[in-house]
C-alpha positions in Angstrom: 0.0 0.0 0.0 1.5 3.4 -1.0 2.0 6.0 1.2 -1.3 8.7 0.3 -0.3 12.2 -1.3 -1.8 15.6 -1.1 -4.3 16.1 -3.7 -5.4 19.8 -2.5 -3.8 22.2 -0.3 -5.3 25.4 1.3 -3.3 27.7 3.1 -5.3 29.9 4.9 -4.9 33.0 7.1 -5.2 32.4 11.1 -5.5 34.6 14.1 -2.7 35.5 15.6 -0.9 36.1 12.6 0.1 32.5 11.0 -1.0 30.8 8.3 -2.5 27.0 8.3 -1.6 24.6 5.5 -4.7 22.2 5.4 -4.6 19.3 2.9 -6.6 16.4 1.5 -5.1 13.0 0.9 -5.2 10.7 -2.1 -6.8 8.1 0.0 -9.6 10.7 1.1 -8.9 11.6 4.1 -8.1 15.2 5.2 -5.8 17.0 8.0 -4.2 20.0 9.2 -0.3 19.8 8.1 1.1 22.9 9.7 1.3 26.4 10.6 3.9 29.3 9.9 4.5 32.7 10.0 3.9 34.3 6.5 6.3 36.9 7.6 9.0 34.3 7.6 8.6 31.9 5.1 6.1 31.0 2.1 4.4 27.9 0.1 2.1 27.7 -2.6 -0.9 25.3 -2.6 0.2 23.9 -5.8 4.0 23.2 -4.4 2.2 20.9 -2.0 0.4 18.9 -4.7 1.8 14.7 -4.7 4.2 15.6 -1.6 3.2 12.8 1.5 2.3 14.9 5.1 6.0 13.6 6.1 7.7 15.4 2.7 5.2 18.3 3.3 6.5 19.0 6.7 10.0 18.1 5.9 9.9 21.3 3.2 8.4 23.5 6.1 11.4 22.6 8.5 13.8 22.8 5.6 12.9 26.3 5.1 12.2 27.4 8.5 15.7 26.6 8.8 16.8 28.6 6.0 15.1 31.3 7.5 16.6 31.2 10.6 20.1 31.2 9.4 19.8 33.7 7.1 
């Protein structure tokens, strides 16, 4: 069994300032990925599309680290 991808992302202003990534799954099933400062970092929905949740939040920490040594 394959591990499901994102079909369709929507990143979405939240209070305090951050933006939520939300995402539904290949197999159906839906969940909140993460959240970040928009300030910071960015993503497009449609970089998102075919990554798995564990790629997805692999990229965020990849350039939340990028930001932070910068």
């Amino acid at each position: 069994m394959s591990t499901p991808t994102i079909t369709t992302a929507i990143i979405a202003e939240h209070e305090w300032g951050h933006s939520v990534v939300e995402a539904e799954f290949s197999d159906g099933t839906s969940k909140r990925l993460f959240q970040f400062y928009a300030d910071e970092i960015q993503f497009t929905e449609q970089e998102l599309i075919g990554l798995t949740a564990e790629q997805a939040g692999a990229l965020r920490h990849d350039r939340d680290v990028m930001y932070l040594m910068s």
